[in-house]
C-alpha positions as protocol buffer text, in pm:
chain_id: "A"
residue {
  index: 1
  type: UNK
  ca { x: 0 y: 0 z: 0 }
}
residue {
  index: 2
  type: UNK
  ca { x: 164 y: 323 z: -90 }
}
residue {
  index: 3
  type: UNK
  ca { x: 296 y: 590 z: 200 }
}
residue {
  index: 4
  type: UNK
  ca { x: 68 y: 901 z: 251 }
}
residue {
  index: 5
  type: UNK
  ca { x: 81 y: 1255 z: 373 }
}
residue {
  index: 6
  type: UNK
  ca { x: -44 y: 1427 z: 647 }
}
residue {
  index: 7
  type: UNK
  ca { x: -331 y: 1496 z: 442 }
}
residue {
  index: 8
  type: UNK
  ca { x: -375 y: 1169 z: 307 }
}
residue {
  index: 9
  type: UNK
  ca { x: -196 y: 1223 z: -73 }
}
residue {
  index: 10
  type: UNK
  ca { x: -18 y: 899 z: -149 }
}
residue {
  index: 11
  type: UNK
  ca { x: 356 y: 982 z: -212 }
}
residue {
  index: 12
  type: UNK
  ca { x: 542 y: 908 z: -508 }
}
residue {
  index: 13
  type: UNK
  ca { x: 709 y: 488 z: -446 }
}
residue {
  index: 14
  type: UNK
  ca { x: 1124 y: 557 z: -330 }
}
residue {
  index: 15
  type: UNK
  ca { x: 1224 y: 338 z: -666 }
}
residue {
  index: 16
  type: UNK
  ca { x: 1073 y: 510 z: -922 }
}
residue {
  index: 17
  type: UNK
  ca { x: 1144 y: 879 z: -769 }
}
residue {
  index: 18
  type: UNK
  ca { x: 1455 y: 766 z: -755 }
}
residue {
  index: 19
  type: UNK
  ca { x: 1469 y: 632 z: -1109 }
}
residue {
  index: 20
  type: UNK
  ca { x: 1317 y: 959 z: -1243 }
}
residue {
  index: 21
  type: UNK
  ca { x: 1501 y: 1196 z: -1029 }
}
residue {
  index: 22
  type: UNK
  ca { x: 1830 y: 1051 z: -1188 }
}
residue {
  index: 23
  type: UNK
  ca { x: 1698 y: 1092 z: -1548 }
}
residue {
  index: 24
  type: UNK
  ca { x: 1607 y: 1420 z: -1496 }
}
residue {
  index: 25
  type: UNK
  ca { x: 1978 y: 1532 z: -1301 }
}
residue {
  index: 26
  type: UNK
  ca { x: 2136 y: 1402 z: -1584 }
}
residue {
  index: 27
  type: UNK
  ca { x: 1909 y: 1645 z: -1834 }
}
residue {
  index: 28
  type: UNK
  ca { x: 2022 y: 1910 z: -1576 }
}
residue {
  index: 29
  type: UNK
  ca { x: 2377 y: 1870 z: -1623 }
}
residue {
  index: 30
  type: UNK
  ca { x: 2338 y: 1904 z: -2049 }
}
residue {
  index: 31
  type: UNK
  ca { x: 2116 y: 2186 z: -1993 }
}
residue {
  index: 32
  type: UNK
  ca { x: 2391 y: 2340 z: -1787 }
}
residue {
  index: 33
  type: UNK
  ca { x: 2617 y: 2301 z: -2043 }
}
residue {
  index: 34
  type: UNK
  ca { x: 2379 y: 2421 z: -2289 }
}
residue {
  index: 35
  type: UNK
  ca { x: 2375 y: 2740 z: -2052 }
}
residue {
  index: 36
  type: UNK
  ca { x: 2768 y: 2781 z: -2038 }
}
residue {
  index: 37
  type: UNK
  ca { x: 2807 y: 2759 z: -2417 }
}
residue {
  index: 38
  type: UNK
  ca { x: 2552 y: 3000 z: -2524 }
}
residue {
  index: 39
  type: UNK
  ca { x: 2635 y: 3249 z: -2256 }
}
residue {
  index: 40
  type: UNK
  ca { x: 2248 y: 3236 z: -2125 }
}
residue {
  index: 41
  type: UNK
  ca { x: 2097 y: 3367 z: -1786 }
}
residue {
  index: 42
  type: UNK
  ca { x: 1894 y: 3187 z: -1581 }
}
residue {
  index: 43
  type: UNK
  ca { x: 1685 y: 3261 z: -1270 }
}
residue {
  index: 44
  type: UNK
  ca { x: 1480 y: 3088 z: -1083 }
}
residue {
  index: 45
  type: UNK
  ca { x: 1295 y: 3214 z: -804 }
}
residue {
  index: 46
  type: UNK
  ca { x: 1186 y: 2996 z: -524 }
}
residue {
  index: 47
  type: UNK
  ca { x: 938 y: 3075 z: -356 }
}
residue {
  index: 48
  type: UNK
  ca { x: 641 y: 2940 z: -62 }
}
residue {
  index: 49
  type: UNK
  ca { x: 521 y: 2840 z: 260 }
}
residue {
  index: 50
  type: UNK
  ca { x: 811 y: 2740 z: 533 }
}
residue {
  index: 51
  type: UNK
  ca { x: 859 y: 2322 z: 531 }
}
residue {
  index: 52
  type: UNK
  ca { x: 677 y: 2329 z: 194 }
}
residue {
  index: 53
  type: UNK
  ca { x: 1029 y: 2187 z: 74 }
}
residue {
  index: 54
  type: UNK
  ca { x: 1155 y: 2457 z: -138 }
}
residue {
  index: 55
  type: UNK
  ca { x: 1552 y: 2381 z: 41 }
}
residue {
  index: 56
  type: UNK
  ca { x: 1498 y: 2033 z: -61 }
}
residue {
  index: 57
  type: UNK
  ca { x: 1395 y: 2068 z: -434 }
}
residue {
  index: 58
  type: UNK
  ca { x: 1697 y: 2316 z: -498 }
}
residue {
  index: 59
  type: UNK
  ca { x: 1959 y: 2076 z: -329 }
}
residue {
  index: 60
  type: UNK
  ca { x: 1794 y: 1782 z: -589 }
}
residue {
  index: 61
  type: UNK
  ca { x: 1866 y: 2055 z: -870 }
}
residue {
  index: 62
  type: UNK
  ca { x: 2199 y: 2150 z: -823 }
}
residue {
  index: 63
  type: UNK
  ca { x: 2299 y: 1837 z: -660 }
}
residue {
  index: 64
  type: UNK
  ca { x: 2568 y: 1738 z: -995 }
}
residue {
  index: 65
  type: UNK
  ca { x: 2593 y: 2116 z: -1109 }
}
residue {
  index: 66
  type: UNK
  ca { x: 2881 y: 2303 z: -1149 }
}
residue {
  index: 67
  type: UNK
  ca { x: 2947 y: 2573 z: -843 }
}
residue {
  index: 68
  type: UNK
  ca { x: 3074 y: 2778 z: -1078 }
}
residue {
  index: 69
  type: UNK
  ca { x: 2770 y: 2790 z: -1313 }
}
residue {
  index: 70
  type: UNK
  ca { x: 2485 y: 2721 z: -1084 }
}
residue {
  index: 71
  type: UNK
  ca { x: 2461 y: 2940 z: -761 }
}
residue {
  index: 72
  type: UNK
  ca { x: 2176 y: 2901 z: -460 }
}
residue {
  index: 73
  type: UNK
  ca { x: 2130 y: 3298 z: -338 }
}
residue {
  index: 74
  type: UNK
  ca { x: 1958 y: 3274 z: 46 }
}
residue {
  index: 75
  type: UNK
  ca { x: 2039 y: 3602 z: 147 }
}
residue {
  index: 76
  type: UNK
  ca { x: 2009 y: 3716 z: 526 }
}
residue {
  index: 77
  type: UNK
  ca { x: 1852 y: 3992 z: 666 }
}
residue {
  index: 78
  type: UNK
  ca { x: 1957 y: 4364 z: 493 }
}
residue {
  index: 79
  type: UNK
  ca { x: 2225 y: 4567 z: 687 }
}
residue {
  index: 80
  type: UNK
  ca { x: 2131 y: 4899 z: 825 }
}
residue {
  index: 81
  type: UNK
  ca { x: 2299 y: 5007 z: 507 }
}
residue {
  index: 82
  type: UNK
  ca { x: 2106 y: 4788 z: 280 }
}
residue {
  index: 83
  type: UNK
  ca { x: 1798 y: 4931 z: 387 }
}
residue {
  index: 84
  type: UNK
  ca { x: 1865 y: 5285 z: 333 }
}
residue {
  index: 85
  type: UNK
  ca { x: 1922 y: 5148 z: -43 }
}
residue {
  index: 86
  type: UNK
  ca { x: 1627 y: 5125 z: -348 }
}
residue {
  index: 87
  type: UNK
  ca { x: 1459 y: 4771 z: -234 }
}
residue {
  index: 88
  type: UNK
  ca { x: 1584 y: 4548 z: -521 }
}
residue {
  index: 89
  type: UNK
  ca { x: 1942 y: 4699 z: -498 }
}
residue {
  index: 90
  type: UNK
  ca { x: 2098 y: 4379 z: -314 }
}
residue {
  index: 91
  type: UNK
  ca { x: 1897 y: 4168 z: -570 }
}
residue {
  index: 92
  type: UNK
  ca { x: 2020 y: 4327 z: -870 }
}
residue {
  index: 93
  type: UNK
  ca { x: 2414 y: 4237 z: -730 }
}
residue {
  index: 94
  type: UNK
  ca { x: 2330 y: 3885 z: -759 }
}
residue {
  index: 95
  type: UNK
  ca { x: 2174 y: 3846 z: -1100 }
}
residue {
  index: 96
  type: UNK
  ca { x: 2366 y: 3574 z: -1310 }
}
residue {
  index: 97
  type: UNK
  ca { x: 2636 y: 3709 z: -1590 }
}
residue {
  index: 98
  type: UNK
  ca { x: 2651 y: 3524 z: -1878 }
}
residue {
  index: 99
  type: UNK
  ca { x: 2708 y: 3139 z: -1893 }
}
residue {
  index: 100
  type: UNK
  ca { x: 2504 y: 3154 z: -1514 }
}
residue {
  index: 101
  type: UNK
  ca { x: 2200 y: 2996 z: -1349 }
}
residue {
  index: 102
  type: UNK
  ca { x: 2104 y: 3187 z: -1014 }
}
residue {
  index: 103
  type: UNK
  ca { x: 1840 y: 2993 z: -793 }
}
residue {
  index: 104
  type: UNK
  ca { x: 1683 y: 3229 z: -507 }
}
residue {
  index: 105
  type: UNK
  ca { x: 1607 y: 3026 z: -227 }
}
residue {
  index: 106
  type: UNK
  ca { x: 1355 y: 3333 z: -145 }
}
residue {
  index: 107
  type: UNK
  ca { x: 1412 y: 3659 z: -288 }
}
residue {
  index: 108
  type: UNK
  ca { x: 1260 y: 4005 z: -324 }
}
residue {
  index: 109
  type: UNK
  ca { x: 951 y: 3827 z: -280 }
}
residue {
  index: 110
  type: UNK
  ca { x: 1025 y: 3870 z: 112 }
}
residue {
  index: 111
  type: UNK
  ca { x: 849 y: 4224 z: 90 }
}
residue {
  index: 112
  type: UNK
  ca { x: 518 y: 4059 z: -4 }
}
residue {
  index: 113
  type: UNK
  ca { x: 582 y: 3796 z: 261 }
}
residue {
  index: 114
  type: UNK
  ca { x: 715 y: 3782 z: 528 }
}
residue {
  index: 115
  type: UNK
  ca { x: 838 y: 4144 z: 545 }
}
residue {
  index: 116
  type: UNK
  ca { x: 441 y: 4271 z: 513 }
}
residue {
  index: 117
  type: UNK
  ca { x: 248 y: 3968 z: 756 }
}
residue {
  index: 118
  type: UNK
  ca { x: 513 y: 4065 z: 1066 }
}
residue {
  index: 119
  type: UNK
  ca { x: 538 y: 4453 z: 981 }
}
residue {
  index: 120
  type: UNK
  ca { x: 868 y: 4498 z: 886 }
}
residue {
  index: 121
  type: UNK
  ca { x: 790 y: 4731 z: 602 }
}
residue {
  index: 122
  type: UNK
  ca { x: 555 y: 4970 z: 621 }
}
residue {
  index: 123
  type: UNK
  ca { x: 237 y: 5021 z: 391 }
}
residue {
  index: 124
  type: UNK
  ca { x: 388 y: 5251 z: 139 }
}
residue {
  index: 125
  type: UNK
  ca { x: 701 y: 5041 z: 116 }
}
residue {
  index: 126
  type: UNK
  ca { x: 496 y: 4760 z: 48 }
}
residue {
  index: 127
  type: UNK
  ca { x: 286 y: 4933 z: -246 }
}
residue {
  index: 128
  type: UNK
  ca { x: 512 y: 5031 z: -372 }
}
residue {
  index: 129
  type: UNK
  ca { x: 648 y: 4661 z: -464 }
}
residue {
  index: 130
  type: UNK
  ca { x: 356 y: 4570 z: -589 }
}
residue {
  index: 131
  type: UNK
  ca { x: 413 y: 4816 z: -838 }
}
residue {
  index: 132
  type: UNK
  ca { x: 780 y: 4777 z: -884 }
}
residue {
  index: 133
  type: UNK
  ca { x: 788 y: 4439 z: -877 }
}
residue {
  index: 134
  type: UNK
  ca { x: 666 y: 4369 z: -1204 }
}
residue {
  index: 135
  type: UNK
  ca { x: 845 y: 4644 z: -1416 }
}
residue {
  index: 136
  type: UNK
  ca { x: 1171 y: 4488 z: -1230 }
}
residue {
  index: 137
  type: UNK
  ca { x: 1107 y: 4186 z: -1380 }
}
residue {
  index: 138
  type: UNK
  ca { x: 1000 y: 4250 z: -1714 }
}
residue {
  index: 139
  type: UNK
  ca { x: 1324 y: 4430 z: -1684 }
}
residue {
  index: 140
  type: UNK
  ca { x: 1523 y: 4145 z: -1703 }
}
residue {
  index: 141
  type: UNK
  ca { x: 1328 y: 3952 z: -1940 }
}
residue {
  index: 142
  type: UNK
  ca { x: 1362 y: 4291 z: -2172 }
}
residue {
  index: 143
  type: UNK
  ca { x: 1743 y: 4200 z: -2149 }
}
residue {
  index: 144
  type: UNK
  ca { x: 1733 y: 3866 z: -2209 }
}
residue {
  index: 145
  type: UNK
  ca { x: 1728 y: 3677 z: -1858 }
}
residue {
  index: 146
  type: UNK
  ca { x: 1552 y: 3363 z: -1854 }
}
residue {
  index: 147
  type: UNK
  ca { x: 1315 y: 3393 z: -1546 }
}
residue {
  index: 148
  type: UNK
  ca { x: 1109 y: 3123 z: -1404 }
}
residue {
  index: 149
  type: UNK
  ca { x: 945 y: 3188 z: -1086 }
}
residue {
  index: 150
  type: UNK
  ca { x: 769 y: 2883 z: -849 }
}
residue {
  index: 151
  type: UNK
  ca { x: 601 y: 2893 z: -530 }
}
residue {
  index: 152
  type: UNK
  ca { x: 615 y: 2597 z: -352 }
}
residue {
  index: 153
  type: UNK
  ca { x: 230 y: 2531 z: -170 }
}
residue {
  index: 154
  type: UNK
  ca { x: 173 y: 2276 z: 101 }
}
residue {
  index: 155
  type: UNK
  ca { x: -150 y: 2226 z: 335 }
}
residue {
  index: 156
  type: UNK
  ca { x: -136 y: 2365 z: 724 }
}
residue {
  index: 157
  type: UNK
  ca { x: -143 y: 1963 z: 799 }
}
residue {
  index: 158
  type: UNK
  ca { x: 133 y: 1885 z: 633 }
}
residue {
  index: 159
  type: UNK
  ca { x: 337 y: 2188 z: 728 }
}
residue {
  index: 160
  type: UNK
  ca { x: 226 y: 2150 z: 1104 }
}
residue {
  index: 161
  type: UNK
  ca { x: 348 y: 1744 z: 1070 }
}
residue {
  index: 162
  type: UNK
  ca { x: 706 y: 1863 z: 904 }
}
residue {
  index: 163
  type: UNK
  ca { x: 733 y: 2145 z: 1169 }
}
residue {
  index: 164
  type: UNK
  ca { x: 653 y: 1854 z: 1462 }
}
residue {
  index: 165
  type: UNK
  ca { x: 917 y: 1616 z: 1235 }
}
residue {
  index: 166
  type: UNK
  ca { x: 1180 y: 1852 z: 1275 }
}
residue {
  index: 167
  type: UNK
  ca { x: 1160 y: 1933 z: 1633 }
}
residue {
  index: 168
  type: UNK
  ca { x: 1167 y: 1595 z: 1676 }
}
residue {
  index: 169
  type: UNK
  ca { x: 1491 y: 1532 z: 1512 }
}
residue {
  index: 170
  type: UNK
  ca { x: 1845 y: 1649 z: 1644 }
}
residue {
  index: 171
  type: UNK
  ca { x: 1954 y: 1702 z: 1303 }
}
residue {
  index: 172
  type: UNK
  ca { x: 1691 y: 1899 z: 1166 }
}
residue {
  index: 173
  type: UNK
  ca { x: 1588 y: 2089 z: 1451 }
}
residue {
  index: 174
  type: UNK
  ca { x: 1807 y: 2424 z: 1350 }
}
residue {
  index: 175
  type: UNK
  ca { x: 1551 y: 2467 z: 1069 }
}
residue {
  index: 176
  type: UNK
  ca { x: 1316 y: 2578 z: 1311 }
}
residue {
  index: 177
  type: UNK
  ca { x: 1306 y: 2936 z: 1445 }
}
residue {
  index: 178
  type: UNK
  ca { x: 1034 y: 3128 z: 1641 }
}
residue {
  index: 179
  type: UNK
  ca { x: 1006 y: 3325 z: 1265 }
}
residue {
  index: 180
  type: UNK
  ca { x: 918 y: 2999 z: 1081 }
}
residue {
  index: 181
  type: UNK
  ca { x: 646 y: 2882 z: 1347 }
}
residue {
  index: 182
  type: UNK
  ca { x: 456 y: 3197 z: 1297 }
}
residue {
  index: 183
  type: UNK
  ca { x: 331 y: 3033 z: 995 }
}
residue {
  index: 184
  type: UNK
  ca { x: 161 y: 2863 z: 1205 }
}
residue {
  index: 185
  type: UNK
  ca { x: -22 y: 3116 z: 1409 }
}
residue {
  index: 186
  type: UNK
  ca { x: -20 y: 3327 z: 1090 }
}
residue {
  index: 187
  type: UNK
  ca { x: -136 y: 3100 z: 862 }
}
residue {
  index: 188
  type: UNK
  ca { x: -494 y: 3334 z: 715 }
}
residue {
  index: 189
  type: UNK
  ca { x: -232 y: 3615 z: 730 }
}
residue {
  index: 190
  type: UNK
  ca { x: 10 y: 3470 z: 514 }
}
residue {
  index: 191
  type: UNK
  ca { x: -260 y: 3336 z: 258 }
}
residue {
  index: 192
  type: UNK
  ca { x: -386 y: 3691 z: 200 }
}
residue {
  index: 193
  type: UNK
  ca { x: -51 y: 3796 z: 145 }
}
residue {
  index: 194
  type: UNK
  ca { x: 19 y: 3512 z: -112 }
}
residue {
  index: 195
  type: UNK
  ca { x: -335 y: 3595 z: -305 }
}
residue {
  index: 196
  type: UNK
  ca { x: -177 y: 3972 z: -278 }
}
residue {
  index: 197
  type: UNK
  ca { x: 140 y: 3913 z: -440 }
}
residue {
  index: 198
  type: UNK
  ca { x: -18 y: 3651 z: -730 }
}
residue {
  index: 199
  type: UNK
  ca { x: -290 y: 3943 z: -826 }
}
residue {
  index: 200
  type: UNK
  ca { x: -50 y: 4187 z: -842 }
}
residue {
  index: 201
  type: UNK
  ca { x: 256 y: 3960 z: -966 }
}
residue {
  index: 202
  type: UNK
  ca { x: 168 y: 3702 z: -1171 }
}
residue {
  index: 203
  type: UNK
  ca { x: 177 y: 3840 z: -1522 }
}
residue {
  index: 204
  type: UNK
  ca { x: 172 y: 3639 z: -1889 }
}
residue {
  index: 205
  type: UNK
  ca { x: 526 y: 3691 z: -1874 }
}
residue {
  index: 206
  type: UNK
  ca { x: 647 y: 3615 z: -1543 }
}
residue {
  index: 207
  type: UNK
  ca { x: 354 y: 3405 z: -1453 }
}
residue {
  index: 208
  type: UNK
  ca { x: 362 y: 3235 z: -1066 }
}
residue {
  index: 209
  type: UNK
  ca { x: 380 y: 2832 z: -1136 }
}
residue {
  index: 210
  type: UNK
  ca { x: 254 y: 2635 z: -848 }
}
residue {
  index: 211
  type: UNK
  ca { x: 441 y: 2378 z: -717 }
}
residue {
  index: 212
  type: UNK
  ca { x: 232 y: 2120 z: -508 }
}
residue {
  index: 213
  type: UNK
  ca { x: 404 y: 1962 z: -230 }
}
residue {
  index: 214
  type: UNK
  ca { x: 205 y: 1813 z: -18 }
}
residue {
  index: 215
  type: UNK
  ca { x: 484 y: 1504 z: -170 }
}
residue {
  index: 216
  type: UNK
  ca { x: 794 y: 1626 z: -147 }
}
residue {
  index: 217
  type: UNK
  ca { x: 899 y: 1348 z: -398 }
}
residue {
  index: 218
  type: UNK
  ca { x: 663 y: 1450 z: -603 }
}
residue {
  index: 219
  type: UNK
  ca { x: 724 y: 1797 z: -577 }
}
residue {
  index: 220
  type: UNK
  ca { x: 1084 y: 1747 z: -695 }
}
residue {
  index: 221
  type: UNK
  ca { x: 997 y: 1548 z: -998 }
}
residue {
  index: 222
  type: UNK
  ca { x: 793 y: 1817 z: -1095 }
}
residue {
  index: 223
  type: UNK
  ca { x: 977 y: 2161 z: -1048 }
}
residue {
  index: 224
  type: UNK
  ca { x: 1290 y: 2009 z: -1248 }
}
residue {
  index: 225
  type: UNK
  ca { x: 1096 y: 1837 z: -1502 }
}
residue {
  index: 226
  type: UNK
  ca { x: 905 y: 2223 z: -1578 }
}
residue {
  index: 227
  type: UNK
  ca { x: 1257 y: 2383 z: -1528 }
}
residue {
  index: 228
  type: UNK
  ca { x: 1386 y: 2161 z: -1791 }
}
residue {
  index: 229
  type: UNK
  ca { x: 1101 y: 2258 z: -2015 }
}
residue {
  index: 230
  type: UNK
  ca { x: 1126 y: 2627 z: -1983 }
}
residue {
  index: 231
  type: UNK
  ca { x: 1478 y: 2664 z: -2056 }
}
residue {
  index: 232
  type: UNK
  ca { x: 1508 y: 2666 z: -2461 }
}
residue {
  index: 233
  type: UNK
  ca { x: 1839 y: 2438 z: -2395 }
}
residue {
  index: 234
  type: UNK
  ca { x: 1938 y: 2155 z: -2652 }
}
residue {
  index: 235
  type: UNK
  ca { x: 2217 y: 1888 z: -2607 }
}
residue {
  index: 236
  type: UNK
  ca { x: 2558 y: 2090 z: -2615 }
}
residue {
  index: 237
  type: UNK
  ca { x: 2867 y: 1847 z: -2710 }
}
residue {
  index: 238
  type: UNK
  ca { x: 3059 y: 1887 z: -2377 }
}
residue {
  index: 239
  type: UNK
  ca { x: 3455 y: 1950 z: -2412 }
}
residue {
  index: 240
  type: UNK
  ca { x: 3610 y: 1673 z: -2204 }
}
residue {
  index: 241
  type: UNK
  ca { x: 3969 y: 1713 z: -2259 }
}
residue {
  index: 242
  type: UNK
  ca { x: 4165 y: 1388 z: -2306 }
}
residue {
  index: 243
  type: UNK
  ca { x: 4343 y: 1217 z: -1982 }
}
residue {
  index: 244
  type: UNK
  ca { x: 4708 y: 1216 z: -2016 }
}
residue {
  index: 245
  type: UNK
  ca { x: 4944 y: 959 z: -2000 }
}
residue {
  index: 246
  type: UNK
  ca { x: 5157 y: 963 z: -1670 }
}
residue {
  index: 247
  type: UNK
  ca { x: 5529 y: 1037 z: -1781 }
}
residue {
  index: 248
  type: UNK
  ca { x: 5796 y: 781 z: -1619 }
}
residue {
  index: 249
  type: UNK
  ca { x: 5983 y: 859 z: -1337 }
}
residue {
  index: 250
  type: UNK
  ca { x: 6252 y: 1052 z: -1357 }
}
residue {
  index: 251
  type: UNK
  ca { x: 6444 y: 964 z: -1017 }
}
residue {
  index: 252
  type: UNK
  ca { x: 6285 y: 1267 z: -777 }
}
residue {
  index: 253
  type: UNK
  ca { x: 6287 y: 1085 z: -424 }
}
residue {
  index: 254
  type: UNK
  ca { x: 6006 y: 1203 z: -236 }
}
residue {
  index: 255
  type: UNK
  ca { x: 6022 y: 1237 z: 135 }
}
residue {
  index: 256
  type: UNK
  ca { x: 5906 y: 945 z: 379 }
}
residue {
  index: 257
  type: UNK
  ca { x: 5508 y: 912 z: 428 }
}
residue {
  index: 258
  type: UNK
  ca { x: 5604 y: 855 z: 841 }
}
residue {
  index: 259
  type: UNK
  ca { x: 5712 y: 1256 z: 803 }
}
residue {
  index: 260
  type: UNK
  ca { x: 5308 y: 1349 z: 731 }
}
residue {
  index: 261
  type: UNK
  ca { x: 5056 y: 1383 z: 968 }
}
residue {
  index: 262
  type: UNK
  ca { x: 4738 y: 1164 z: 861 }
}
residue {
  index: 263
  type: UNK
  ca { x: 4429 y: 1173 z: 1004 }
}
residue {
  index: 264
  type: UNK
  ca { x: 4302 y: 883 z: 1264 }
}
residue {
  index: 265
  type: UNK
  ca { x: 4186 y: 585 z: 1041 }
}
residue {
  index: 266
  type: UNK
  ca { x: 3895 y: 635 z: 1187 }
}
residue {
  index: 267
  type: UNK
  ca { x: 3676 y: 413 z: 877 }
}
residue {
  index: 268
  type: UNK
  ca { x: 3918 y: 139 z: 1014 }
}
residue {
  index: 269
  type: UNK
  ca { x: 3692 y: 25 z: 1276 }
}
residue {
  index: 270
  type: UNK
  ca { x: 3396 y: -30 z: 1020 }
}
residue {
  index: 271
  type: UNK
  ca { x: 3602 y: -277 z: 838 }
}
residue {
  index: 272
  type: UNK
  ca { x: 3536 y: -663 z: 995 }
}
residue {
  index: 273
  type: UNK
  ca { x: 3853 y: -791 z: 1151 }
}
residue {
  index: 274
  type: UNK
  ca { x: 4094 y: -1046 z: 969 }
}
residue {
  index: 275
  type: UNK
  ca { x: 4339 y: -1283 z: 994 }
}
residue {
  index: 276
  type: UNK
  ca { x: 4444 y: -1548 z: 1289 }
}
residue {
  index: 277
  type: UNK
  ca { x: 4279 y: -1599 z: 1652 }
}
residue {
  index: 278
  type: UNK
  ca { x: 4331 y: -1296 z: 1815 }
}
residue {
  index: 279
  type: UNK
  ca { x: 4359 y: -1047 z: 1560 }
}
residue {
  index: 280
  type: UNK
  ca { x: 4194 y: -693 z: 1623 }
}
residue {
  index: 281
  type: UNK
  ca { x: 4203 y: -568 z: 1297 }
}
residue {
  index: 282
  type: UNK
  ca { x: 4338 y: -185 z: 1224 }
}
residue {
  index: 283
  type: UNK
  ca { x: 4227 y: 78 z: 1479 }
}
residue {
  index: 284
  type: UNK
  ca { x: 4206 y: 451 z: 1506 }
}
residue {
  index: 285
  type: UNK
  ca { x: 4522 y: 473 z: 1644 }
}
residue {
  index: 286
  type: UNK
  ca { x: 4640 y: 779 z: 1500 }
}
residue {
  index: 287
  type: UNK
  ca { x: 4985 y: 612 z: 1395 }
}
residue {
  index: 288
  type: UNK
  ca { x: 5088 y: 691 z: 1040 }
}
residue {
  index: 289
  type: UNK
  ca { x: 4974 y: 425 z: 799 }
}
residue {
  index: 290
  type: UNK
  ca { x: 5189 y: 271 z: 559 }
}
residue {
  index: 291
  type: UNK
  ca { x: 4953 y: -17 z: 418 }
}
residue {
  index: 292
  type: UNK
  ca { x: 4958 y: 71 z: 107 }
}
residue {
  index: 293
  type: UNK
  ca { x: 5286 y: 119 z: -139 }
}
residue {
  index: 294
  type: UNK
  ca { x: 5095 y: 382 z: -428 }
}
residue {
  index: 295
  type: UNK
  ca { x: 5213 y: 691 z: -465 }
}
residue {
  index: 296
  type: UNK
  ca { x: 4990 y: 966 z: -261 }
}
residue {
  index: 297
  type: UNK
  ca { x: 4984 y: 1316 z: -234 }
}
């Protein structure tokens, strides 16, 4: 019987997620190549309720990109500097050159958000944005940025069981913050603000595309496969240069391994021990190993 939400939406079976999310990773890496040799732009706005796995989908995206192509912006609260600047100033600094792809894990979307349901801007500020918001972005489009823009929508159920997940768990819990479990106890608050935004936002060429994620499998599989169908890419021949052949030694003695410093062999003690009666296997001794006769840097 397959898995369900919080809500009771069957989730996607582990295998075949698995299975697609690999096909569709690989399509990532020729589009990014596609992106590099044409010198195209690429943003991608991400957008949505808190645990409504936006963090999750971009780690599945750029999971086998290149740093140096693809780049997750999450920026932190403005300085006292920053916010004596024109609102989409800090934004503007982080747009992709050419060859780029720039994901926003949130953006200047924070204004509409989270910045107007806890009154950190104030009424003007925030009308203005409404206005602004879309001339900024047809903007970019105007100069050729690609700009997709997805907000990520999951039920107060599901949120509230992801929230009570996380607390639960020592290695989740620092995604929790007083800020995020307002969501909770600002949940009508936060809804107007979302219908706010689309009405004023979501235009035929920036449009708002909905990302349900009530699955977060499912959610995944279906953000990357619209990405990949947005972006105009096509297969790119990639230039893989040719692996050398090692040249022959030429008689350079290198100095003794036992004059290094190695780390504990800690992955020692995972390996079953061998050998006669008796024998304890390697430990995590911290003593300089010397079991193997390959040349190492």
């Amino acid at each position: 019987m397959a898995k369900k939400t919080a809500n009771g939406t069957p989730r996607v079976d582990k295998k075949a997620y698995e299975a697609e999310l690999e096909r569709l990773q690989e399509q990532l890496v020729a589009m990014q190549e596609w992106v590099r040799a044409t010198g195209a732009r690429v943003v991608v706005v991400c957008e949505g309720r808190d645990a409504a796995g936006k963090g999750s989908a971009i780690k599945r995206i750029t999971q086998y990109l290149s740093p140096r192509v693809a780049r997750v912006v999450a920026l932190p609260a403005p300085s006292d500097r920053q916010k004596t600047q024109w609102y989409f100033q800090r934004y503007v600094e982080q747009l992709p050159a050419g060859g780029e792809i720039v994901i926003f894990d949130r953006s200047w979307y924070n204004r509409a958000g989270v910045e107007r349901v806890m009154g950190f801007c104030t009424d003007e500020e925030y009308e203005r944005f409404l206005v602004q918001a879309p001339i900024f972005e047809q903007m970019l489009i105007d100069d050729g940025i690609i700009l997709l823009k997805y907000w990520f929508s999951v039920s107060d159920v599901e949120q509230e069981a992801r929230f009570r997940s996380r607390h639960s768990d020592p290695m989740r819990q620092w995604k929790l913050s007083p800020m995020d479990l307002e969501s909770i106890t600002r949940w009508e608050e936060y809804s107007e603000a979302k219908d706010q935004m689309f009405a004023a936002t979501d235009r035929s060429q920036t449009p708002w595309h909905v990302v349900e994620s009530e699955d977060k499998r499912a959610s995944r599989i279906n953000v990357i496969a619209h990405l990949l169908d947005s972006v105009p890419w096509e297969r790119v021949e990639p230039d893989v240069p040719d692996i050398p052949e090692r040249p022959a030694p030429v008689g350079y003695t290198r100095p003794p391994r036992t004059s290094q410093t190695y780390v504990p062999d800690r992955a020692a003690e995972l390996i079953p021990a061998t050998g006669s009666k008796g024998s304890s296997g390697s430990r995590s001794t911290g003593k300089r190993s010397t079991r193997t006769k390959s040349a190492k840097g």
